[in-house]
Steps between C-alpha positions, in 0.01 A plus 500: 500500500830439726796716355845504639775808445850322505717824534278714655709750664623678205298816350332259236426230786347808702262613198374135485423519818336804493304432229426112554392628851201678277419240256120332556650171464812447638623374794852552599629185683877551490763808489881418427820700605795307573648880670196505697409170570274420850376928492198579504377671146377797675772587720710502153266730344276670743306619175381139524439494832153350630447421160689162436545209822813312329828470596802528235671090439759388308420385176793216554196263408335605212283140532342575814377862371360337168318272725310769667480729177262521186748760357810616590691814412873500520669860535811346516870663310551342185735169571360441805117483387573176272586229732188640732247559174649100354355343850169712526448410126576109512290486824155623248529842673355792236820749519558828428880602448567898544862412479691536120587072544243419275383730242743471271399185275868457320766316752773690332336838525466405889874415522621778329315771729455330816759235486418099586152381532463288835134390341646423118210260421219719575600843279269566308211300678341837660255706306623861495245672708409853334120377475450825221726220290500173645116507627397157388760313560540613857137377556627161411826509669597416853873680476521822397814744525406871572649729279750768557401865605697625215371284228144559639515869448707432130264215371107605576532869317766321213331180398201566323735709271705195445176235469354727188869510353474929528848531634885389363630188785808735504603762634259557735625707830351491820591758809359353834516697846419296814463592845772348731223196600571337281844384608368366802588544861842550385787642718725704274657864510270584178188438625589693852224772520814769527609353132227451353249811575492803253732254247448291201732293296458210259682145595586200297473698129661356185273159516649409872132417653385201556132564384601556177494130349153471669363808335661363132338129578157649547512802211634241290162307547278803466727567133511103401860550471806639653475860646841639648438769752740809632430548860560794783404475873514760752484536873224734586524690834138335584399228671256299256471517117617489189413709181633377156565693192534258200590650165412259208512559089147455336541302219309723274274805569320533861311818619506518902116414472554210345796405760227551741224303354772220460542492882079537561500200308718307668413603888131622530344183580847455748390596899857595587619715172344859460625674166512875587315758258689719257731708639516343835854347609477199782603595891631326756265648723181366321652130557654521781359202751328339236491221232462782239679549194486821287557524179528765212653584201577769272674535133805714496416688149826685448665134517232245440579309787236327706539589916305248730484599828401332807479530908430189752610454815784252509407313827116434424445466127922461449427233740268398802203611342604340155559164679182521650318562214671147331345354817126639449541345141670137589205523807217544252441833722364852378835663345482803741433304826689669731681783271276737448618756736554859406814654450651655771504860441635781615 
C-alpha cells in the first residue's frame, strides 16, 4: 500500500512517519514540506535517519502525489488543508484530513469558528474518524477527517454516558491539560522552554476554543440531541499529553461501579481503550508514545456528580496514531497494524 504525508514536517507529520515507517503494509512514497522542500528527511530529523530514503517536495501538485498514492494523509493547518484535501479527493485518492477543515458537518458552524470555507461543497462529505464511534462507516469511506486531540480525550470516556441517556446534555464541564505539542512547531514567547517550564496556565476559557463545536457535534450524536458543553484547556509544562477531567450530572442514581461497568461495556472489546480498575486515576506516563487511551471514572457522593477521567497522548491517539487507525479500517487491515507499541515510560 503506497501512502503519502502532505505536511510532513510538523510534529504530527513526524509521528506519521514514525509510525508508518513501522506499519507491515505501508510503503511511504512521498513526504511534503513546502519549508523544507529538496532536504533530505533524515538530515531534518536525524531520529529518522537511515530509516526513510525520501526527500521532502512541495505539495504545489496535489495530482501528481495522488497518482503515486493509495492513501494520503494531509497534516496540513486548517485553511490551507482544503484546497490540497479537494484535489487528492476528486483525483479517487482515500484521504485522511488531521486538519479541523472538515470535521465540522454544518457550513455555518465552520464559518463561525474558523471563518470561510475554501472547499464549501465538500463539508460534511468526510466521516469523522474516532473509529470507537464512527467504526463502520470509516470502513466504507474513502475521506475521513481525524478528530481533534481535545475532543478525543472528551468524547471516548463521555459518550457511552450520553448513548444510554445516564447523563443531563447540559452542563457538563470538561478541564483538559495538554502538553505544549500540541501547538505545533510553533515560535512564540509562551512556549519558550524559559516560559513555559515549572508553569501552568489555562488559555482560551469562557467557550473561546475552537474544538468546542466539534466536541458538541459528536456528544450531540452519542445523546440523539443537542448537548452544550463548558470547556477548560491548559498548557502543561510537558511535552506530549493530555488528561481530561469531565464532570457530568447522572440523570438519576449511579454508584461508581456502575459508572465503571458502563465504560467496560462500551470499550472492552475496543484494542486502543483500557478502563482503569477502581480507584486507579489515568497517567500520562502509561500513554505516553502510544495509541492508548485511559479511562476511569468515579461518583462524587457528597455531590452526586459523575467525574470521567481520561489520559492519551495527544500526538498518537490525539492524532497520528488515530489517523492511522482510520487507515487500517478503510484498508481492510488488522485495526492495530502498526500501533501497538508500548507506552513510553519513564
Amino acid at each position: 500500500m503506497r501512502v503519502a504525508v502532505v505536511g510532513a514536517s510538523g510534529y504530527t507529520g513526524l509521528e506519521l512517519l514514525r509510525i508508518l515507517l513501522r506499519h507491515p503494509a505501508a510503503e511511504l512514497v512521498a513526504v511534503t514540506s513546502e519549508q523544507r522542500t529538496g532536504q533530505v528527511v533524515g538530515d531534518v530529523f536525524p531520529s529518522l535517519r537511515g530509516l526513510v530514503d525520501l526527500r521532502f517536495e512541495s505539495a504545489g501538485d496535489p495530482v501528481s502525489i495522488a497518482g503515486r498514492a493509495d492513501v494520503v494523509f494531509t497534516a496540513l493547518p486548517h485553511a490551507t488543508s482544503a484546497p490540497v484535501v479537494a484535489v487528492l479527493h476528486r483525483a479517487g485518492t482515500s484521504v485522511i484530513d488531521l486538519s479541523a477543515d472538515f470535521r465540522l458537518a454544518d457550513p455555518g458552524l465552520y464559518a463561525k469558528w474558523y471563518g470561510e470555507h475554501a472547499v464549501p461543497e465538500l463539508i460534511g462529505s468526510a466521516v469523522y474518524g474516532l473509529p470507537e464511534l464512527h467504526r463502520d462507516a470509516i470502513r466504507k469511506s474513502e475521506f475521513v477527517a481525524a478528530p481533534g486531540c481535545y475532543p478525543t480525550s472528551v468524547l471516548l470516556p463521555l459518550c457511552p454516558f450520553l448513548r444510554a441517556g445516564l447523563v443531563e446534555t447540559a452542563g457538563i464541564f470538561i478541564d483538559s491539560k495538554s502538553g505544549v505539542s500540541g501547538a505545533g512547531r510553533t515560535l512564540q514567547d509562551g512556549y519558550l522552554f524559559a516560559e513555559l517550564d515549572g508553569n501552568l496556565h489555562a488559555y482560551k476559557a469562557g467557550g473561546a476554543h475552537r474544538h468546542v463545536p466539534e466536541m458538541e457535534q459528536e456528544a450531540g450524536r452519542a445523546a440523539g440531541g443537542p448537548v452544550q458543553v463548558a470547556f477548560v484547556p491548559h498548557l502543561l509544562p510537558a511535552i506530549r499529553g493530555i488528561a481530561t477531567t469531565v464532570f457530568a450530572r447522572p440523570q438519576g442514581s449511579l454508584t461508581t461501579d456502575e459508572a465503571l461497568g458502563v465504560l467496560r461495556d462500551a470499550y472492552d472489546r475496543e484494542p486502543f481503550v483500557r478502563v482503569l480498575p477502581k480507584g486507579e486515576t489515568p497517567r500520562l506516563a502509561s500513554v505516553r508514545g502510544s495509541n492508548f487511551c485511559d479511562v476511569a471514572a468515579v461518583v462524587d457522593q457528597r455531590t452526586g456528580v459523575l467525574v470521567l477521567l481520561s489520559a492519551i497522548d495527544n500526538l498518537v491517539k490525539g492524532a497520528s496514531g488515530q489517523a492511522v487507525q482510520c487507515m487500517n479500517l478503510m484498508r481492510d487491515l488488522p485495526e492495530t497494524a502498526g500501533l501497538l507499541e508500548a507506552p513510553l515510560h519513564p
